[in-house]
N, CA, C and O atoms as a CHARMM CRD file, in Angstrom:
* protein
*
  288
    1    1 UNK  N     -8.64800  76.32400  73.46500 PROA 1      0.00000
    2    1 UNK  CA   -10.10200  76.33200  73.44200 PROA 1      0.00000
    3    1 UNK  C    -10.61700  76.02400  72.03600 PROA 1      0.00000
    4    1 UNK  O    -11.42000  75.14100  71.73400 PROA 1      0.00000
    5    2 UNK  N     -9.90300  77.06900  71.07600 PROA 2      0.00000
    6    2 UNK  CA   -10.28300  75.97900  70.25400 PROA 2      0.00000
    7    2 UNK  C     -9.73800  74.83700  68.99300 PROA 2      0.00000
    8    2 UNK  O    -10.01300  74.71700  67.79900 PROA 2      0.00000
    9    3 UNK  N     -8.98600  74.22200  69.78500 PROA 3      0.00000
   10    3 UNK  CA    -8.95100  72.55900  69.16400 PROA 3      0.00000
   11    3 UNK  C    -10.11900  71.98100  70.20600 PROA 3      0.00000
   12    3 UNK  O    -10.42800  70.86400  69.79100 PROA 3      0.00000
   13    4 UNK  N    -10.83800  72.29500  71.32700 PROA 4      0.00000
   14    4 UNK  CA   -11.44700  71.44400  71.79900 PROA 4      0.00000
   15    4 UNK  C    -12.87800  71.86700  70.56400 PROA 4      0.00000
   16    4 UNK  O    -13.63600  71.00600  70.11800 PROA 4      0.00000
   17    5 UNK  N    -12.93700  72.98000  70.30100 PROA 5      0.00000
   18    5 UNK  CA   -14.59000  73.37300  69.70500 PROA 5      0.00000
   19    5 UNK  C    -14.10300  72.18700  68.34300 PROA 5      0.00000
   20    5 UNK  O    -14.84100  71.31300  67.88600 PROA 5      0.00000
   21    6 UNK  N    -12.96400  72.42100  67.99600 PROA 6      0.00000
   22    6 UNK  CA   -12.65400  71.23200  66.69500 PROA 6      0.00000
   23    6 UNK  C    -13.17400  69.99100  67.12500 PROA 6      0.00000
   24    6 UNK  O    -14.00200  69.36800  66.46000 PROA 6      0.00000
   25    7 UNK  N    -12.71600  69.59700  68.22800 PROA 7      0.00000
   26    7 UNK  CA   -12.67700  68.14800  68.43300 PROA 7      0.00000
   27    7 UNK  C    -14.29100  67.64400  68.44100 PROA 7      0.00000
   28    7 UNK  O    -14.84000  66.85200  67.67400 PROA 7      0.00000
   29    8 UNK  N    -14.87100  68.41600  69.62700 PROA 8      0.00000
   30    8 UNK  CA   -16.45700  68.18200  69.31900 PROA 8      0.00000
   31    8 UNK  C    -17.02300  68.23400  68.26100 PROA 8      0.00000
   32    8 UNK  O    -17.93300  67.44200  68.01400 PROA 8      0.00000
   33    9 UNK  N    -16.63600  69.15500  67.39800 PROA 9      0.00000
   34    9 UNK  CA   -17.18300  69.60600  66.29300 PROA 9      0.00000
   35    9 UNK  C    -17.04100  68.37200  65.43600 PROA 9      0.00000
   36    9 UNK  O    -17.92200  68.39400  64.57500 PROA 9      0.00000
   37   10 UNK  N    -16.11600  67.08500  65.31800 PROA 10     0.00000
   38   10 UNK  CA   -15.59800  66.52200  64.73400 PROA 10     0.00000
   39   10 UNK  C    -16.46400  65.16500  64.63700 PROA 10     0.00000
   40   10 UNK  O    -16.85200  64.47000  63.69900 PROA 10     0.00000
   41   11 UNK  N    -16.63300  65.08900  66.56200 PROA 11     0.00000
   42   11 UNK  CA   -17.10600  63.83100  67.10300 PROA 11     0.00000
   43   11 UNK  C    -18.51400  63.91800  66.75700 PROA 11     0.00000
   44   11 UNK  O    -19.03900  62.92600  66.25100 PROA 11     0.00000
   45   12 UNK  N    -19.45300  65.35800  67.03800 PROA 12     0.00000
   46   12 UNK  CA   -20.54400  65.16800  66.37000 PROA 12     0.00000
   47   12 UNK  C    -20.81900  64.90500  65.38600 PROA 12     0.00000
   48   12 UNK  O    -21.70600  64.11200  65.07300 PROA 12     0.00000
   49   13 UNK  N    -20.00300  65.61300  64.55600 PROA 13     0.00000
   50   13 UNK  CA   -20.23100  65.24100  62.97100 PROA 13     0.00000
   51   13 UNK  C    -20.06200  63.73100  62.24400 PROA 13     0.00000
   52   13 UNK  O    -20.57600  63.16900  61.27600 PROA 13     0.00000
   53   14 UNK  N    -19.26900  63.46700  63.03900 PROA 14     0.00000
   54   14 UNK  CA   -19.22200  61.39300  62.61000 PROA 14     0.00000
   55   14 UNK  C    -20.70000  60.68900  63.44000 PROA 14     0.00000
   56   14 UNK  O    -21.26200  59.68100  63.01100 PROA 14     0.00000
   57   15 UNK  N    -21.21900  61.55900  64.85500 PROA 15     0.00000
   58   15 UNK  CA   -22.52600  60.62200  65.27900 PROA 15     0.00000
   59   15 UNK  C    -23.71800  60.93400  64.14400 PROA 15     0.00000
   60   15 UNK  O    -24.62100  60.20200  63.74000 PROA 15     0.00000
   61   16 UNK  N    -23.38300  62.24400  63.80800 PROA 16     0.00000
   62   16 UNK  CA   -24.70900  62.89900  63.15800 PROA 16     0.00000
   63   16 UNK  C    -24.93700  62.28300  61.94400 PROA 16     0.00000
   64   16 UNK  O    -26.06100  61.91700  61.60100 PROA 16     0.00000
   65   17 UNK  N    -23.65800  62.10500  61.07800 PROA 17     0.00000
   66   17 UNK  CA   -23.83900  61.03200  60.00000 PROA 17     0.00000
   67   17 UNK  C    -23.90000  59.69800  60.28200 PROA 17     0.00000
   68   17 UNK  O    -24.27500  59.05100  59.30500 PROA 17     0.00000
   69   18 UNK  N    -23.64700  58.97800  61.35800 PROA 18     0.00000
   70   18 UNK  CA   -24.34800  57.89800  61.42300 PROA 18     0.00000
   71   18 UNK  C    -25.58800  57.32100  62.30700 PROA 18     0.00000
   72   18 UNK  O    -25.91400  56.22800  62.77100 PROA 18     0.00000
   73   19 UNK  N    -26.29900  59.16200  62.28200 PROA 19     0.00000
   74   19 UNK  CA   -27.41600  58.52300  62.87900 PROA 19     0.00000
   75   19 UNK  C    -28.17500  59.15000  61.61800 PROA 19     0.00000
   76   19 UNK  O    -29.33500  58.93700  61.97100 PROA 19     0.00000
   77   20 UNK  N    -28.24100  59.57800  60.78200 PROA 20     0.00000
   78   20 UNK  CA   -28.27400  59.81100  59.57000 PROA 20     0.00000
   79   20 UNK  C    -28.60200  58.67100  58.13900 PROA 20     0.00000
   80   20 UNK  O    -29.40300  58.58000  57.20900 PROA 20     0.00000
   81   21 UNK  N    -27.59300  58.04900  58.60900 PROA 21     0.00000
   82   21 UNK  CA   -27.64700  56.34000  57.95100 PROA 21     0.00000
   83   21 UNK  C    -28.54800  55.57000  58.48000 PROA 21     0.00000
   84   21 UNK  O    -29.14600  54.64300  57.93400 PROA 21     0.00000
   85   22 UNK  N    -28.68400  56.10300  59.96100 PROA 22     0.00000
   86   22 UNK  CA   -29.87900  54.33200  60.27500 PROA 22     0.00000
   87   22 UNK  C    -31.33400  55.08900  60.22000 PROA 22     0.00000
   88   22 UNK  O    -32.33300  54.39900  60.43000 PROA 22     0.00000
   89   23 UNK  N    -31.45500  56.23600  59.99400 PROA 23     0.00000
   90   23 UNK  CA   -32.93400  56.51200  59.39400 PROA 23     0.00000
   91   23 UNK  C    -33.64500  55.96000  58.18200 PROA 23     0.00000
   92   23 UNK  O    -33.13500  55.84200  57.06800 PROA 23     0.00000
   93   24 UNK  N    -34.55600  55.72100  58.43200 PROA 24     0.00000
   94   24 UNK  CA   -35.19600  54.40200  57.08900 PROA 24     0.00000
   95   24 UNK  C    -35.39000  54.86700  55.89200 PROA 24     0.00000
   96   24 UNK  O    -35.89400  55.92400  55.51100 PROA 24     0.00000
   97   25 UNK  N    -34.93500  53.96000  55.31700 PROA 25     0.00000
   98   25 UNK  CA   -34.93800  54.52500  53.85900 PROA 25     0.00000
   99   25 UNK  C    -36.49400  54.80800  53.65600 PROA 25     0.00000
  100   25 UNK  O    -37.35700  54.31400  54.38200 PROA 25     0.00000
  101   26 UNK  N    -36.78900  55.77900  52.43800 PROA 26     0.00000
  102   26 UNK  CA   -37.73200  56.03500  51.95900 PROA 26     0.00000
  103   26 UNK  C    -38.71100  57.26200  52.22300 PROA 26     0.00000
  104   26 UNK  O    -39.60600  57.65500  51.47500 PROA 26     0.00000
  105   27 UNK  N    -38.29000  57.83400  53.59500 PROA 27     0.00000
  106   27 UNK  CA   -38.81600  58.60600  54.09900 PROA 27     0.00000
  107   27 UNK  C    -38.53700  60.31000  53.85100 PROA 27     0.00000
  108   27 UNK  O    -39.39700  61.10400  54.23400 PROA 27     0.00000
  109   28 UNK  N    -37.72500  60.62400  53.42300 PROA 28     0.00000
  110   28 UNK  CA   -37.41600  61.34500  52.75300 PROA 28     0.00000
  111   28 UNK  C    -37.89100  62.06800  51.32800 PROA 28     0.00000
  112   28 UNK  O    -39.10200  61.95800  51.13600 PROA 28     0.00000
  113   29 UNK  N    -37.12500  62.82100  50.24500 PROA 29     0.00000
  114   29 UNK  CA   -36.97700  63.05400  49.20900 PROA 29     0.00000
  115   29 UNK  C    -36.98200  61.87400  47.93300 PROA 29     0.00000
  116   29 UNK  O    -37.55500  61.94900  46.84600 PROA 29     0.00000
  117   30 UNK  N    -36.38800  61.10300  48.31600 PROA 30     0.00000
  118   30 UNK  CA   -36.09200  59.93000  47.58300 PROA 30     0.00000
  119   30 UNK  C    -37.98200  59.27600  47.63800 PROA 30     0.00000
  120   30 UNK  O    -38.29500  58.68600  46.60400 PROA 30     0.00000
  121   31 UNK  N    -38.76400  59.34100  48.39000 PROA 31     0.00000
  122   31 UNK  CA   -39.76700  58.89500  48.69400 PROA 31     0.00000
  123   31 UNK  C    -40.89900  58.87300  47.40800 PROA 31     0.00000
  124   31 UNK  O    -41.68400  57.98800  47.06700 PROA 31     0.00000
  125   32 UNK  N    -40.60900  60.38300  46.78200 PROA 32     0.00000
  126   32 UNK  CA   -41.59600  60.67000  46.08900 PROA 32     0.00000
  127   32 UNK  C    -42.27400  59.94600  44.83100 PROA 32     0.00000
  128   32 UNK  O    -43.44200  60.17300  44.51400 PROA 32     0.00000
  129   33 UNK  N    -41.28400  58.88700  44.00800 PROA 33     0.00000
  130   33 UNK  CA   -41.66500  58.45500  42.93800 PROA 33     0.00000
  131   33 UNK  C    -42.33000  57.07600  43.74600 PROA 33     0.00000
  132   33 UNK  O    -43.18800  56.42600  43.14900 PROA 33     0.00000
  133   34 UNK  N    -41.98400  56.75000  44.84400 PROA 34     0.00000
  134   34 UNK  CA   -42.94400  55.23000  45.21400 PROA 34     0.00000
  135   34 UNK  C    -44.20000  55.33300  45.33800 PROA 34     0.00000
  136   34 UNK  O    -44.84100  56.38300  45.30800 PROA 34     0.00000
  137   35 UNK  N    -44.57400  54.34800  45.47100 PROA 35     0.00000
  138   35 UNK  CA   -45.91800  53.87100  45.67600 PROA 35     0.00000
  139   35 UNK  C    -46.39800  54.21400  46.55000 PROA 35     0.00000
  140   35 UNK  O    -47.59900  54.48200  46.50400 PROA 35     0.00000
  141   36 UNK  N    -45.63800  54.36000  47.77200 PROA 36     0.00000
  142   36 UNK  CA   -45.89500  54.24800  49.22100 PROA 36     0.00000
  143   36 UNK  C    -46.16300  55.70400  49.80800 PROA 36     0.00000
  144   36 UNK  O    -46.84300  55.86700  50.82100 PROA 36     0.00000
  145   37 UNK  N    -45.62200  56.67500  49.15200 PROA 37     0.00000
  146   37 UNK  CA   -45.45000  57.71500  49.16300 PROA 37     0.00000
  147   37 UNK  C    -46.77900  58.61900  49.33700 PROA 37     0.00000
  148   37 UNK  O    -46.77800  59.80100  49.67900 PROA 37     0.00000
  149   38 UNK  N    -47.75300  57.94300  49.07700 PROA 38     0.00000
  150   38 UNK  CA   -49.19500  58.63800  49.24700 PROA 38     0.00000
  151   38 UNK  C    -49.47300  58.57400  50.21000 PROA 38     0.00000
  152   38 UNK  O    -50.25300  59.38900  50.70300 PROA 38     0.00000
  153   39 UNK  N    -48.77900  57.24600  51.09900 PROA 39     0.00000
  154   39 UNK  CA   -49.50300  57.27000  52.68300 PROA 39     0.00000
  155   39 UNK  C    -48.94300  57.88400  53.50700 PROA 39     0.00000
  156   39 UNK  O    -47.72900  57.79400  53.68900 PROA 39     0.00000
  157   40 UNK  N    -49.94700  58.85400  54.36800 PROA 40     0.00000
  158   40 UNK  CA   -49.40500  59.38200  55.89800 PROA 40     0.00000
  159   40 UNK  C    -48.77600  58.61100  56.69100 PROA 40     0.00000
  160   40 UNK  O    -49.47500  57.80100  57.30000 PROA 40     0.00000
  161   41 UNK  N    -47.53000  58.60100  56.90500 PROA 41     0.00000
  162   41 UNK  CA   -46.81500  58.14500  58.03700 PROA 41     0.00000
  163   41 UNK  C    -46.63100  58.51500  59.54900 PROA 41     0.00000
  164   41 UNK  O    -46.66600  59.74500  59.59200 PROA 41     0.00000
  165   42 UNK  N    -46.49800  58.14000  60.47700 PROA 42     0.00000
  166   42 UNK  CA   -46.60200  58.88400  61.36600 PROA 42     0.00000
  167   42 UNK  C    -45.00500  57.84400  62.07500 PROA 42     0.00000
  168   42 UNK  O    -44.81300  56.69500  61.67700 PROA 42     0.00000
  169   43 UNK  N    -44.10200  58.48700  63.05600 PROA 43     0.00000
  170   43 UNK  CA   -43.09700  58.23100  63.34800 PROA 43     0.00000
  171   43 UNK  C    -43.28700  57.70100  64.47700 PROA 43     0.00000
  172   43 UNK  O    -43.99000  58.41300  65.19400 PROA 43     0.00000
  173   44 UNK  N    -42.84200  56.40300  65.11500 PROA 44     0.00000
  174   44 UNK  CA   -43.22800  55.96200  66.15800 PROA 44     0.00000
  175   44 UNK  C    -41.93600  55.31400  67.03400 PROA 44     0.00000
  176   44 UNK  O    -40.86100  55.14100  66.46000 PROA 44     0.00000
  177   45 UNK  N    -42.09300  54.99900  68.33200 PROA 45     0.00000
  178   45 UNK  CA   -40.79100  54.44200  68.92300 PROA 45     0.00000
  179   45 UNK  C    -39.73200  54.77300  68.80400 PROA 45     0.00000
  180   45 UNK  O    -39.45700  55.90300  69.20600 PROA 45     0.00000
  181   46 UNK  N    -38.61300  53.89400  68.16800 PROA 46     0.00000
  182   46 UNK  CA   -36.86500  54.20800  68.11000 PROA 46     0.00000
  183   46 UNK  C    -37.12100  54.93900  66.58300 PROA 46     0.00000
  184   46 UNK  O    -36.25300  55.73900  66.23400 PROA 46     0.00000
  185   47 UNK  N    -37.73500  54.81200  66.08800 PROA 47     0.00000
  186   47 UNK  CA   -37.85500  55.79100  64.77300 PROA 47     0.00000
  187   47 UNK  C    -38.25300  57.22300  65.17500 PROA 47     0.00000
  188   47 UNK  O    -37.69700  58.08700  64.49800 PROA 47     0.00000
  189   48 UNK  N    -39.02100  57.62500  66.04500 PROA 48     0.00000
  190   48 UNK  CA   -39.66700  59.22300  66.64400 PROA 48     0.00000
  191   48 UNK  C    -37.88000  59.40100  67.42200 PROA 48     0.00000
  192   48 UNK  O    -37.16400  60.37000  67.16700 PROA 48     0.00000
  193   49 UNK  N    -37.63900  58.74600  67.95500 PROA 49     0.00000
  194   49 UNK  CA   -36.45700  59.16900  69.00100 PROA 49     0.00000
  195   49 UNK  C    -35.35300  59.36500  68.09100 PROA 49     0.00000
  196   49 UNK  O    -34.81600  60.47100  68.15700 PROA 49     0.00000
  197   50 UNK  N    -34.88600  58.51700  67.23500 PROA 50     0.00000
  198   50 UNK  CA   -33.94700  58.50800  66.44600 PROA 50     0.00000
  199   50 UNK  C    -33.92700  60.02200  65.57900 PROA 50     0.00000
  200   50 UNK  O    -33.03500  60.86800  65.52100 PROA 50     0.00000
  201   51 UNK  N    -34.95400  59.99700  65.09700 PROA 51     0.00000
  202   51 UNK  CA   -35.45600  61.63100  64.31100 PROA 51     0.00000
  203   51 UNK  C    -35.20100  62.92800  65.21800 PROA 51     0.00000
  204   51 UNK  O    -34.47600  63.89200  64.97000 PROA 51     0.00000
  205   52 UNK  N    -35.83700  62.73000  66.11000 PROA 52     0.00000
  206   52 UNK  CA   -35.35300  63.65400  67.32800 PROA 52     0.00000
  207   52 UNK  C    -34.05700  64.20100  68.05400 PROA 52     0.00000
  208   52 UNK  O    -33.84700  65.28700  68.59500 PROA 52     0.00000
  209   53 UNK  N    -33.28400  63.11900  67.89000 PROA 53     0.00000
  210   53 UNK  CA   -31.76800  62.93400  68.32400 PROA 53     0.00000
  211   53 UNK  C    -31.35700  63.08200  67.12800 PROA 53     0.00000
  212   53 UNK  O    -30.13300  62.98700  67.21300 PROA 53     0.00000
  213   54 UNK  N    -31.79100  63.35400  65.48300 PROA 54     0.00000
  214   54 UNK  CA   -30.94100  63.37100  64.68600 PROA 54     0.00000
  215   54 UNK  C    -30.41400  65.29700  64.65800 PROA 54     0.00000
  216   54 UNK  O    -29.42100  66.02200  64.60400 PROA 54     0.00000
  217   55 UNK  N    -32.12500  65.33800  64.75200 PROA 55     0.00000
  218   55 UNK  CA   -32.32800  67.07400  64.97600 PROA 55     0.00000
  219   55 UNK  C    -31.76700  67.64000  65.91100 PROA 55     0.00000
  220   55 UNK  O    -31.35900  68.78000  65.69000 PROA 55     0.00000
  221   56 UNK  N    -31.61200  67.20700  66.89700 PROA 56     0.00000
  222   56 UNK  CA   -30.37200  67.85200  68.65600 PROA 56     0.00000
  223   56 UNK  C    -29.25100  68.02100  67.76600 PROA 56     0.00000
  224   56 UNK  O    -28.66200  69.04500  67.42000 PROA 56     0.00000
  225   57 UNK  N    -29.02200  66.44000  67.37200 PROA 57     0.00000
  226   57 UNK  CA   -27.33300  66.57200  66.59000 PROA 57     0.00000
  227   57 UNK  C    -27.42400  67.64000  66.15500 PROA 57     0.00000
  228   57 UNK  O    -27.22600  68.51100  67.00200 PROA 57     0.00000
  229   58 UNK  N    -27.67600  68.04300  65.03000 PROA 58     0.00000
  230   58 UNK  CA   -27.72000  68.75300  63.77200 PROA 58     0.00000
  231   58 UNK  C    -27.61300  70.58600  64.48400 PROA 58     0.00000
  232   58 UNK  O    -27.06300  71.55000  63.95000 PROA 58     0.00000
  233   59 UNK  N    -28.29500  70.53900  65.71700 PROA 59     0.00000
  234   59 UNK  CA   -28.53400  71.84800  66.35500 PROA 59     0.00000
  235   59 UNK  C    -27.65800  72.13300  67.21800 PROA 59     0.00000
  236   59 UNK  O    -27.52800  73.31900  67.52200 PROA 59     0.00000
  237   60 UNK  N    -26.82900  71.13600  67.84000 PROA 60     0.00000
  238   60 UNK  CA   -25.29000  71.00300  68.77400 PROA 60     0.00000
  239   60 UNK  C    -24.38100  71.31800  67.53700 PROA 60     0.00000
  240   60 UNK  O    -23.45300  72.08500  67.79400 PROA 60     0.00000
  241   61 UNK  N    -24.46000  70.92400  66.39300 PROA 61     0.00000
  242   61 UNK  CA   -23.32800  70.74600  65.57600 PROA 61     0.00000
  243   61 UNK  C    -23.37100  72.10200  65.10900 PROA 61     0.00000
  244   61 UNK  O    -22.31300  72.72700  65.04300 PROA 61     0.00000
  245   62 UNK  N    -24.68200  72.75100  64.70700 PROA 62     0.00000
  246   62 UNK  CA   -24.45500  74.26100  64.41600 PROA 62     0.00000
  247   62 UNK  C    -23.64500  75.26300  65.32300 PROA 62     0.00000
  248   62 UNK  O    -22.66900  75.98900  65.13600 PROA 62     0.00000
  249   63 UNK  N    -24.60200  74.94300  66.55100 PROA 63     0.00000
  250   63 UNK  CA   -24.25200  75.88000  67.72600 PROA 63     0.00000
  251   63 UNK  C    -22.29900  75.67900  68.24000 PROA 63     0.00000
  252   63 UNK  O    -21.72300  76.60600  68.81000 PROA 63     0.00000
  253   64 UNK  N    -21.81800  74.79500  68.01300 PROA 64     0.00000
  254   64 UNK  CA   -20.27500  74.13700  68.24600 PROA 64     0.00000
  255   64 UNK  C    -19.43500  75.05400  67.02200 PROA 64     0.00000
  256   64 UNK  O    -18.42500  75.75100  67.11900 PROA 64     0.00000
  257   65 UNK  N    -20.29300  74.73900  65.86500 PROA 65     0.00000
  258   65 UNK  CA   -19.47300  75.73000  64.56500 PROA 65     0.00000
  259   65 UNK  C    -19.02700  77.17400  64.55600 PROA 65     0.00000
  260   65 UNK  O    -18.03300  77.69200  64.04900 PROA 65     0.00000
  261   66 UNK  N    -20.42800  77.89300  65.53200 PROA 66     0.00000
  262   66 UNK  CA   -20.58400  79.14600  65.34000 PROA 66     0.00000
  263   66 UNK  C    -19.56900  79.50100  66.63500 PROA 66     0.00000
  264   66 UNK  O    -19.06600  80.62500  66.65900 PROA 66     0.00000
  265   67 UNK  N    -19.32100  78.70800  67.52600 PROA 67     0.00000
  266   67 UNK  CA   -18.95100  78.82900  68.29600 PROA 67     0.00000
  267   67 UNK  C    -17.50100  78.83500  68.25100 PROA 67     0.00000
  268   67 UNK  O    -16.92800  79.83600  68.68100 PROA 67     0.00000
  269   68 UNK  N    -16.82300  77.86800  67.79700 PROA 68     0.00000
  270   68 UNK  CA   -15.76800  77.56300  66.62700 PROA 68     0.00000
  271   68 UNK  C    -15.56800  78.76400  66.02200 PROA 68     0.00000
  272   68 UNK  O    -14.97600  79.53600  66.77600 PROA 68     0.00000
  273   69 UNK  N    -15.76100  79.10700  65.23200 PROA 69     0.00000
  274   69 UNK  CA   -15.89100  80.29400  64.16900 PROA 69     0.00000
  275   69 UNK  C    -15.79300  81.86500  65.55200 PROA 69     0.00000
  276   69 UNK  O    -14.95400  82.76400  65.49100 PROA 69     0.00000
  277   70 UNK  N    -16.32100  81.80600  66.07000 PROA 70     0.00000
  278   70 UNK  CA   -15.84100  82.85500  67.21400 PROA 70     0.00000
  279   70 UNK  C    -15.09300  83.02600  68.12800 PROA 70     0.00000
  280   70 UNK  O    -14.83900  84.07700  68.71500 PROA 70     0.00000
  281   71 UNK  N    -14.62300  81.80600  68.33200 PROA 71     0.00000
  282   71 UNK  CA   -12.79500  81.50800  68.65900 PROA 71     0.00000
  283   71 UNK  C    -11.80700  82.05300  68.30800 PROA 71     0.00000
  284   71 UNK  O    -10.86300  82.59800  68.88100 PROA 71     0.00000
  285   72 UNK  N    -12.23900  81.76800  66.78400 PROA 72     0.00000
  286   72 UNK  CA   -10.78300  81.45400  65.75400 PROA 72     0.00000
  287   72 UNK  C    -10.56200  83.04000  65.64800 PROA 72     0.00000
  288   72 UNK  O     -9.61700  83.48900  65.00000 PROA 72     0.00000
């Protein structure tokens, strides 16, 4: 039981960083010294979904750890 919490734990963690990567640059931390940075953005289409699905990841990948961790 758990090498499988590993294995998920593993597979999410490679989607989560590469859904991680195709979020657009700029939007973030890094944002603050631009120009652009003053304007309200609002998240739309495969960018709202992508953000959304980054956050599931991120909340499967916790919940798999802790879960993991109460295995072992």
């Amino acid at each position: 039981m758990h090498a499988a919490f590993l294995i998920v734990q593993m597979l999410l963690a490679i989607v989560l960083i590469a859904a991680i990567l195709l979020q657009t640059r700029g939007s973030g931390f890094s944002a603050f010294g631009s120009a652009d940075s003053s304007i309200y953005r609002t998240r739309r289409g495969f960018e709202r979904t992508l953000f959304q699905f980054t956050i599931v990841l991120a909340v499967l990948w916790v919940l798999v750890s802790i879960g993991s961790a109460m295995t072992y």
